[in-house]
Structures are given as C-alpha cells and as structure tokens.
LODRENTOR-954375 format. One record per residue (C-alpha): x, y, z; residue in one letter; residue number from 0. Coordinates in steps of 0.001 Angstrom, whole numbers, plus 524288, in hexadecimal, padded with zeros to 5 digits. Example, Ala and Ser with C-alpha at 12.3 -4.5 7.8 and 13.67 -1.06 7.14 Angstrom:
<r><u>8300C</u><v>7EE6C</v><w>81E78</w><votor>a</votor><romar>0</romar></r>
<r><u>83566</u><v>7FBDC</v><w>81BE4</w><votor>s</votor><romar>1</romar></r>
! end
This chain:
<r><u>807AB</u><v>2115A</v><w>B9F2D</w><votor>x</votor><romar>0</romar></r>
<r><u>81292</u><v>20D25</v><w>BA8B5</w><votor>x</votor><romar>1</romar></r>
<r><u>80E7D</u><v>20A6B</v><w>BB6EE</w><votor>x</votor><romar>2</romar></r>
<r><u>816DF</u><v>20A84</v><w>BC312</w><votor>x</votor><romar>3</romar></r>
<r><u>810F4</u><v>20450</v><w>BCE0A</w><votor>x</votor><romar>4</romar></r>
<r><u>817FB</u><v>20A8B</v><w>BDB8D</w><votor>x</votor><romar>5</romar></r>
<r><u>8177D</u><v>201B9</v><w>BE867</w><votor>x</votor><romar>6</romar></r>
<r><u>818D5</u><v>20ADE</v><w>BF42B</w><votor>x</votor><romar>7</romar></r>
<r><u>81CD4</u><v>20070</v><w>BFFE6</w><votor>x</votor><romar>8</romar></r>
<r><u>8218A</u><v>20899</v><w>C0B4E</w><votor>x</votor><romar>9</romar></r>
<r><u>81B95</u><v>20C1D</v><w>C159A</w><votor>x</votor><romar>10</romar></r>
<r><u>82326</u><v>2187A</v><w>C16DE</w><votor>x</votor><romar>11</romar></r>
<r><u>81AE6</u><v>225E8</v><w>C1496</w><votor>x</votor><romar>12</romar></r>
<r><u>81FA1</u><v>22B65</v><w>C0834</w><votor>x</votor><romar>13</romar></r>
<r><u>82814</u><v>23428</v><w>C0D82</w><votor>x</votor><romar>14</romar></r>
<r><u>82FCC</u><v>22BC0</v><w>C139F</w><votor>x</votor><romar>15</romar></r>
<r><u>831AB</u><v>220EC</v><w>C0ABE</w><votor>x</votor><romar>16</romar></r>
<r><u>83D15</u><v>21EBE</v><w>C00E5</w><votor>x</votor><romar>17</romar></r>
<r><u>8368E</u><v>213EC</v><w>BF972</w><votor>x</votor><romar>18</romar></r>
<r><u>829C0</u><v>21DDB</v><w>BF733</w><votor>x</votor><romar>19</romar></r>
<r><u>832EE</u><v>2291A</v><w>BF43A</w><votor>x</votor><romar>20</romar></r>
<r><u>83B0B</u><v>21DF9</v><w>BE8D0</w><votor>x</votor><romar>21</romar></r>
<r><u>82FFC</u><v>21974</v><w>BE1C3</w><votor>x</votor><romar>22</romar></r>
<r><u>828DA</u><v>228DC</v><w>BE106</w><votor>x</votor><romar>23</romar></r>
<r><u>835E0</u><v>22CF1</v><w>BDAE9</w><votor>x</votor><romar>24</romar></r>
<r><u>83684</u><v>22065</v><w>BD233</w><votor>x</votor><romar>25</romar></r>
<r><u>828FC</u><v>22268</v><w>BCEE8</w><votor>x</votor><romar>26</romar></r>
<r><u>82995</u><v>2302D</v><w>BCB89</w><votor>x</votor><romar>27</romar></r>
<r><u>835B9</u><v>22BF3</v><w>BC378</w><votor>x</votor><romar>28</romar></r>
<r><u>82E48</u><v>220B4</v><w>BBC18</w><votor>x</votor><romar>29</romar></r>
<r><u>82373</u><v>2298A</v><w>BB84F</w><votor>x</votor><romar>30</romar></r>
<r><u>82D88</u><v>23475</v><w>BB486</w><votor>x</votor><romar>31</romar></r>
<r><u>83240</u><v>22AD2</v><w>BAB2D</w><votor>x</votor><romar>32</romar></r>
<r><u>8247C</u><v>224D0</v><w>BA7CF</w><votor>x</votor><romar>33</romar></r>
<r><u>81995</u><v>22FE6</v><w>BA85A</w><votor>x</votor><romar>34</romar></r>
<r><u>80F5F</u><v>2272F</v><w>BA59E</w><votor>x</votor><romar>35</romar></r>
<r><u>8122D</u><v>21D71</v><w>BB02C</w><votor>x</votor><romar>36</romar></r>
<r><u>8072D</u><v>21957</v><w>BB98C</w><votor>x</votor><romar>37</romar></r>
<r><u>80CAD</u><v>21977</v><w>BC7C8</w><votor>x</votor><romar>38</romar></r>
<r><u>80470</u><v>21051</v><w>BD0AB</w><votor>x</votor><romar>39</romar></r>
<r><u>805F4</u><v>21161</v><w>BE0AF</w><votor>x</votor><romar>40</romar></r>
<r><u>80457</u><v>20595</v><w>BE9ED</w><votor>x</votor><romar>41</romar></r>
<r><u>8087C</u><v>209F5</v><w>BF728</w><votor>x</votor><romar>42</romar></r>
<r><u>8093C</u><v>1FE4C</v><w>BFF64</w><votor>x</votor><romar>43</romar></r>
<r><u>81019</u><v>203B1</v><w>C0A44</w><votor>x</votor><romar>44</romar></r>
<r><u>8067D</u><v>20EC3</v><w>C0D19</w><votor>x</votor><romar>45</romar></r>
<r><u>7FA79</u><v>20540</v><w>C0821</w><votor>x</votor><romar>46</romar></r>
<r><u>7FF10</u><v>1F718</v><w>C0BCB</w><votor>x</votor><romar>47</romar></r>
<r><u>7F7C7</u><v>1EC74</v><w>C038B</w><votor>x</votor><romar>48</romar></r>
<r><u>7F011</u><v>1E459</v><w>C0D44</w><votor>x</votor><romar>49</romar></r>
<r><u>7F466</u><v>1D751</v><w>C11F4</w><votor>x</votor><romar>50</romar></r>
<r><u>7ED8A</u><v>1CB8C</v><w>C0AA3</w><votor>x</votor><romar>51</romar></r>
<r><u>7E32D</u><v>1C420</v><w>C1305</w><votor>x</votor><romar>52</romar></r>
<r><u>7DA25</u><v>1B98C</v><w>C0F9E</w><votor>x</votor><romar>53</romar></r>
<r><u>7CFC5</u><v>1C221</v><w>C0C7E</w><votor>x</votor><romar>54</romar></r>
<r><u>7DA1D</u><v>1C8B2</v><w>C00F0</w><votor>x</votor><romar>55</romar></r>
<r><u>7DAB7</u><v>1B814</v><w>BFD83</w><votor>x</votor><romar>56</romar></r>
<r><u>7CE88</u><v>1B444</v><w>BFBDC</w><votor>x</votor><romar>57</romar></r>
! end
C-alpha cells in the first residue's frame, strides 16, 4: 500500500491558507489516482515540534 506523508507548515487557519488548500487538492488527487494510498498528517504549523534541549540530548 502506497503512503503519502502530508507536512502542514503554516500557521495560517485552514481557511485562509493557500499552501493547506494545495496539498488537500493534491491529496485528494493522489488518492483519486491511488485508492489504496495511506495519507499521513504532520501539522507543524498548528502543532510546532518542540525545540531540542539538553534534556532531548542526554
């Protein structure tokens, strides 16, 4: 099975962002053309990935 991982970066609502509004349409459009496809969400914009500290280190 295919898998499409989709990295959501701005900090715009959904509404207002082009880049969300792109990759929904190109993922729609990927799994039009693959069915089976597994479409993973990181939204890093909306759920930043914490900053590494020592404590992350060690």
């Amino acid at each position: 099975m295919p898998s499409l991982l989709r990295i959501e970066a701005s900090a715009q609502l959904e509404d207002r962002s082009l880049t969300r509004h792109l990759t929904e349409i190109f993922a729609k459009r990927f799994r039009t053309d693959a069915p089976d496809t597994k479409v993973i969400v990181r939204d890093v914009g909306m759920n930043p990935i914490p900053a590494i500290d020592h404590q992350f280190i060690h």
